[in-house]
C-alpha positions in Angstrom: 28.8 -13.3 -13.9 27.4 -10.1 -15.4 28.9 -6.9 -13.7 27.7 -3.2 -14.1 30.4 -1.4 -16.4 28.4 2.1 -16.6 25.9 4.2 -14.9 25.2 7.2 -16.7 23.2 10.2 -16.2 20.3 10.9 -18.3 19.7 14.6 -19.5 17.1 14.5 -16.8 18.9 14.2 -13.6 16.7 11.7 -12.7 17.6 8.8 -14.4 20.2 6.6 -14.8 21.0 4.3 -17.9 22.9 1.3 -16.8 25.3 -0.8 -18.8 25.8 -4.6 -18.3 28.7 -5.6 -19.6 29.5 -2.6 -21.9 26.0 -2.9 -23.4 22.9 -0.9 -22.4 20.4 -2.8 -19.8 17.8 -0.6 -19.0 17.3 3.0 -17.9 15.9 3.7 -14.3 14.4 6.1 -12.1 17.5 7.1 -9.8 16.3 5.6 -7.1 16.5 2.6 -7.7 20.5 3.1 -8.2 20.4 3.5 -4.2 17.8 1.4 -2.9 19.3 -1.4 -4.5 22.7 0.0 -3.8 24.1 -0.5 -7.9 27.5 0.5 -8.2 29.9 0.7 -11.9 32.2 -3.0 -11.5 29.4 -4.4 -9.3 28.8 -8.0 -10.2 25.0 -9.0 -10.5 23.4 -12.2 -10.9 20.4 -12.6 -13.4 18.2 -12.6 -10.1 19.5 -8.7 -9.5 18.6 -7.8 -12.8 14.9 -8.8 -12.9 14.6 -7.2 -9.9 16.1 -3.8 -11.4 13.2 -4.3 -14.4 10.8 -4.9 -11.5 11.5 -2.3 -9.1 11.7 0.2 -12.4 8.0 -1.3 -13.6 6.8 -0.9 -9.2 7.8 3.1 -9.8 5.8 3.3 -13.5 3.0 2.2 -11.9 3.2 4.2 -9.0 4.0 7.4 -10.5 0.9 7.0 -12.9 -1.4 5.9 -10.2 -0.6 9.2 -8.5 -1.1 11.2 -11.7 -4.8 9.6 -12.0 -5.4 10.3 -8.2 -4.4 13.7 -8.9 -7.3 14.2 -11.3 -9.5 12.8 -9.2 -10.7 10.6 -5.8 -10.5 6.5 -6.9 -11.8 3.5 -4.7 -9.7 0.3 -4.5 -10.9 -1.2 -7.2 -11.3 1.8 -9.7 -7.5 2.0 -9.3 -6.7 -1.8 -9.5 -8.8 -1.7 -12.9 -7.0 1.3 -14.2 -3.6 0.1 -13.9 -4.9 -3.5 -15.5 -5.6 -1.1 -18.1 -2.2 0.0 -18.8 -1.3 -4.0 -18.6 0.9 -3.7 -15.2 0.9 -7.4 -13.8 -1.1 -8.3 -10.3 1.8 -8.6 -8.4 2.5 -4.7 -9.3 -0.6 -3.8 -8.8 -1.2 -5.1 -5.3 2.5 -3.7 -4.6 1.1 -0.1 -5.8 -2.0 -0.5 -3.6 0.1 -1.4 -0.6 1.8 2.0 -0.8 -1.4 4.0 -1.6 -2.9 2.7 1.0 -0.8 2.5 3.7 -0.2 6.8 3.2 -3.6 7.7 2.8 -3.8 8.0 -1.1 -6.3 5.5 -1.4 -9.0 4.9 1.6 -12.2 3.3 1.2 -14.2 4.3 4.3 -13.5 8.2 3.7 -14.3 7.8 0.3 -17.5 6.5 0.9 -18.6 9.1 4.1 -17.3 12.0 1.4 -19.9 10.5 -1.4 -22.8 9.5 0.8 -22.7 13.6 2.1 -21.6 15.0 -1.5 -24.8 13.0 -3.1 -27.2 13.5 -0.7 -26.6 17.0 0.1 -25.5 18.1 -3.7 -26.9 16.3 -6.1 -30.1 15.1 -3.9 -30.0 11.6 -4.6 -31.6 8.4 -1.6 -29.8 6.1 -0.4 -30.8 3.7 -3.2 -29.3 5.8 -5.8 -26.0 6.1 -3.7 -25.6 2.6 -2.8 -25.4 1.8 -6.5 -23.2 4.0 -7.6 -21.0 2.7 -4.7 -21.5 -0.9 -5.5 -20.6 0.3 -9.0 -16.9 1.5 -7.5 -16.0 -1.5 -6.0 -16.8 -0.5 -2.0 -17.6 -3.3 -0.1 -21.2 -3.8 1.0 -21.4 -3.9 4.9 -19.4 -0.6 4.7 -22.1 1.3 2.1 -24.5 0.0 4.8 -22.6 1.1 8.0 -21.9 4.5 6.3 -25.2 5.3 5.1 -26.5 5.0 8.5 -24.0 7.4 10.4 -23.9 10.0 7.7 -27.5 10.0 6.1 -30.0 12.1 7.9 -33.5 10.6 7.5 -34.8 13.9 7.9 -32.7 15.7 5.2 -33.5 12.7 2.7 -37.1 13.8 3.2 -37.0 17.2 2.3 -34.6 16.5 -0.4 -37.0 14.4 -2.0 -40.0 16.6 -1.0 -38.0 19.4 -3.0 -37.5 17.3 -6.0 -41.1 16.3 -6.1 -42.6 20.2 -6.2 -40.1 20.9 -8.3 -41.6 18.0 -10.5 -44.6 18.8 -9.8 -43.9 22.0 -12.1 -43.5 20.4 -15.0 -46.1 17.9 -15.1 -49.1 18.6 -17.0 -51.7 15.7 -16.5 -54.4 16.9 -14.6 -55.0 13.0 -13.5 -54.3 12.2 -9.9 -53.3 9.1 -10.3 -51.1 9.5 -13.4 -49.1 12.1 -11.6 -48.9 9.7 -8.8 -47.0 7.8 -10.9 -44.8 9.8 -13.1 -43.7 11.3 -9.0 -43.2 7.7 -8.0 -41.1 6.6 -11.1 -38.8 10.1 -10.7 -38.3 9.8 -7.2 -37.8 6.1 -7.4 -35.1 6.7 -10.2 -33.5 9.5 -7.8 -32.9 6.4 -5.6 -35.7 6.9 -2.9 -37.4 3.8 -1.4 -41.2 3.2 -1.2 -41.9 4.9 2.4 -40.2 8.3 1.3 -41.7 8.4 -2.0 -45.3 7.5 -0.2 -44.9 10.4 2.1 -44.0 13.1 0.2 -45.9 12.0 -2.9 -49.0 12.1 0.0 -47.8 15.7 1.1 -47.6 17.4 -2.8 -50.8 16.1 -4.1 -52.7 16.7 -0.8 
């Protein structure tokens, strides 16, 4: 049976190459030396070893995932597609996910209050606009819905539109009622705002 004949310190402290029978295996995080309790003259099985290769891929994987989430805010999928990216197998994936998750890292319901507010309010986009850039990220559907009626205000999604429209308004130069109609439908439209809003507030600027 192979057997562990060396476990030596890298330069940084925090690794660990490890020798199988006098010849170099594989070098590790040095954590993994103690959760799988490794030990110099311990005998392992091939099983033992894949699982060293694993657990030493699991903290790859983990350790980038944080350095992306440290650049910014990622939905499930967003971070499921980026580590595909890097070529880090499903079963990695879904352990990396797992851990994100369970501490917070990762969480798709705060993410989604956080946008709905941050678009609305900052960037003055409807709830069309948002919905789709959500779909886009991967968030599931009856939770866009859910959270776009708690956190949008009808009334604030009114006079954000109304603002964009005068603003518009300003920069239009056709004299022809029913050509700015238009051009103000298609903007506000684009912006994300559905038929009633854009109605109203179109109704209101050209009065």
């Amino acid at each position: 049976m192979p057997c562990i004949t060396n476990l030596e310190q890298q330069k940084n402290k925090n690794r660990v190459n490890i020798y199988v029978d006098d010849t170099f295996f594989l070098g590790v995080d040095q954590e993994i030396i103690y959760t799988l309790g490794l030990k110099k003259g311990q005998e392992v099985e091939t099983k033992k070893l894949e699982s060293i290769i694993g657990e030493e891929i699991y903290l790859k994987a983990k350790s980038k995932a944080l350095k992306l989430l440290h650049f910014a805010s990622r939905t499930e999928k967003e971070m499921r597609e980026k580590l595909a990216k890097h070529e880090y197998e499903e079963q990695t994936i879904d352990r990396v996910l797992t851990f994100l998750k369970e501490y917070e890292f990762i969480d798709d319901e705060k993410f989604t209050k956080h946008m709905v507010k941050s678009k609305a309010n900052g960037e003055k986009y409807g709830k069309n606009r948002i919905k789709q850039e959500l779909y886009r990220k991967g968030i599931d559907k009856e939770l866009i819905e859910n959270t776009i009626i708690e956190e949008l205000d009808l009334k604030i999604e009114y006079e954000n539109a109304l603002s964009l429209a005068e603003k518009k308004m300003r920069t239009i130069k056709d004299t022809d009622r029913k050509k700015v109609y238009e051009k103000l439908g298609r903007y506000l439209a684009y912006r994300g705002y559905d038929y009633d809003i854009i109605k109203k507030v179109i109704n209101h600027v050209l009065k």
